[in-house]
C-alpha positions in Angstrom: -32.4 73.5 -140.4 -32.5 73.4 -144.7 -31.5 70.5 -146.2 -27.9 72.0 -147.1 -25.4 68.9 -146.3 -24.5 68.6 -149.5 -22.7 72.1 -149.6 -20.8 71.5 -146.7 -17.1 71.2 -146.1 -15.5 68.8 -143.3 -11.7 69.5 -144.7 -10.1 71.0 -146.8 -9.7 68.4 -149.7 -13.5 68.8 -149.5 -13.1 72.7 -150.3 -12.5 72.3 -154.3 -15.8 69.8 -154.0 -18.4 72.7 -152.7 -16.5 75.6 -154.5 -16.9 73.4 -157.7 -16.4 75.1 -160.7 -16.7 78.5 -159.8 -12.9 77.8 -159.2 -11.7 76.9 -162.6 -13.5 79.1 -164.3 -11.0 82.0 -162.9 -8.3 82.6 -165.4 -4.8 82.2 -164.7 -2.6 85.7 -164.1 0.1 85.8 -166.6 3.2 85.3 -165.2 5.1 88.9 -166.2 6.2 91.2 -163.5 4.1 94.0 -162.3 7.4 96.5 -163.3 9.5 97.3 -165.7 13.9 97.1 -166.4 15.0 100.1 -165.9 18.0 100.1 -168.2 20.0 103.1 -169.3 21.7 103.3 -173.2 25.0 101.6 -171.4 22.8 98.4 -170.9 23.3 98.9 -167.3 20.9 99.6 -163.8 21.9 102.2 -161.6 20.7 102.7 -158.0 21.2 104.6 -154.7 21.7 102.9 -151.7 21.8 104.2 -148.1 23.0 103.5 -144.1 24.0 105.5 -141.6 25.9 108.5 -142.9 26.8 106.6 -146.5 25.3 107.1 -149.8 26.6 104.4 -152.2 26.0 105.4 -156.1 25.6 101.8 -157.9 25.9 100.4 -161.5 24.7 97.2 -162.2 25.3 95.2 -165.6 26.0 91.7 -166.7 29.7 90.9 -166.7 32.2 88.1 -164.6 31.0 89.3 -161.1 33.9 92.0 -160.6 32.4 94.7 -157.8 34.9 98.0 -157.8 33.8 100.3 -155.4 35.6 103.7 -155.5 38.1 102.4 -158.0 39.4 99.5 -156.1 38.6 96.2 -155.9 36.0 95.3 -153.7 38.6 92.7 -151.7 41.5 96.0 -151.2 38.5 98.5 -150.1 36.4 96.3 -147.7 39.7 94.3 -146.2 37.3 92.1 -143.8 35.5 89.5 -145.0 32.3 90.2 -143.1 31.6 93.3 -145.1 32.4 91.6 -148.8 29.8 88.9 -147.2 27.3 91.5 -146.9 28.0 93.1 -149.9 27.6 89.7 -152.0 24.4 88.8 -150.0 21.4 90.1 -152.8 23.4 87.6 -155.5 23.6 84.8 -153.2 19.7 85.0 -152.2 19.0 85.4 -155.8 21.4 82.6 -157.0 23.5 85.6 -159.4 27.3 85.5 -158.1 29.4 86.0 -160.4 26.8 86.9 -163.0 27.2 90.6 -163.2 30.0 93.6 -162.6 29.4 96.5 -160.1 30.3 99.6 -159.7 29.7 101.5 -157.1 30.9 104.9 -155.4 30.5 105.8 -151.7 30.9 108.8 -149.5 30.1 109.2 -146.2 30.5 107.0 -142.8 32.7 104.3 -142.1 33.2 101.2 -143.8 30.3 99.2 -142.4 28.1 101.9 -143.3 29.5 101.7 -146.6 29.0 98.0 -147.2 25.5 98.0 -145.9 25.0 101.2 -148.2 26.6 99.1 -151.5 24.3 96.2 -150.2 20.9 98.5 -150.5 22.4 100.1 -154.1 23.3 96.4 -155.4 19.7 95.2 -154.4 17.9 98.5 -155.8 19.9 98.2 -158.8 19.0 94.1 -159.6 15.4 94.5 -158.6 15.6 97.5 -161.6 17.9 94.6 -163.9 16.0 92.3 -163.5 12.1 92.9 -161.6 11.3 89.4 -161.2 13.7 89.1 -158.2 12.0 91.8 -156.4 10.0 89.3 -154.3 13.1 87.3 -153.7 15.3 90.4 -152.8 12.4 92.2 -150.5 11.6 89.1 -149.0 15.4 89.2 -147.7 14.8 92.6 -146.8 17.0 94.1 -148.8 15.8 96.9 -150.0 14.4 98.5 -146.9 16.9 101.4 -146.3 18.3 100.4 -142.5 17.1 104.1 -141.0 19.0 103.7 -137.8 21.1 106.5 -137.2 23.6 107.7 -134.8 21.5 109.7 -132.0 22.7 113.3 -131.1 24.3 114.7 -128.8 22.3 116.4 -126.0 23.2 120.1 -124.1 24.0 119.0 -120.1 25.2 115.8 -121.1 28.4 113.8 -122.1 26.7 112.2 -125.0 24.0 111.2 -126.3 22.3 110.0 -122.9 25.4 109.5 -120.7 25.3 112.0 -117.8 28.3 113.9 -116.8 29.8 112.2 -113.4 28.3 113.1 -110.1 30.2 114.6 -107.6 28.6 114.8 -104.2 31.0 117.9 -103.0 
């Protein structure tokens, strides 16, 4: 064997020892985001979210935190508080409640549909505001459009998989 022992690494602290300088010499990557805001002339971000059946249309700009969705108040359209809770999830990851106004319009599915649909638009629309939160946001896994649909229904069944009953005569 070549007399090599002083290139060798026992742990880990030893690692920056053998790699030496060829580790500082590698300058730093500047700290800007890889995209850009995407900003119309109204100052604000507008996105599409989707679940289920619901498309949500969503418009994103700095304000007191007020979310109207369809015209109403998000507390007198989504009743239960689960669904605000998801709705207000992307500015609680991201530390942003009550930092900017929303508004958003839905068609399509049922209310939890629509919620998860405004949730998907709000996160679209603050990773476009503001793309330093992207990481943040997709970490969450926010911005992956939930794909899961409701399966259709199949000739010689009752449903989707349910089988008509069997009758023996």
């Amino acid at each position: 064997m070549s007399d090599n022992t002083e290139n060798t690494a026992t742990s880990l602290a030893d690692l920056d020892q053998v790699a030496g300088d060829a580790v500082a010499e590698t300058p730093a990557q500047p700290a800007t985001p890889l995209r850009e805001q995407e900003i119309d002339d109204l100052g604000r971000a507008y996105a599409t979210g989707r679940r289920k059946d619901a498309v949500a249309r969503v418009w994103l700009k700095p304000g007191k935190g007020e979310i109207t969705v369809n015209g109403r108040d998000q507390s007198v359209y989504f009743a239960r508080p689960s669904l605000r809770l998801v709705i207000n999830q992307p500015f609680d990851v991201t530390d942003r409640r009550g930092q900017y106004d929303v508004i958003a319009t839905v068609k399509g599915g049922g209310l939890s549909g629509q919620a998860g649909a405004v949730k998907h638009g709000i996160s679209q629309a603050l990773t476009r505001y503001e793309p330093a939160l992207r990481g943040t946001v997709k970490a969450e896994g926010f911005l992956t459009r939930d794909s899961r649909v409701v399966e259709r229904k199949k000739y010689g069944r009752a449903k989707a998989r349910r089988s008509f009953q069997f009758s023996k005569r």
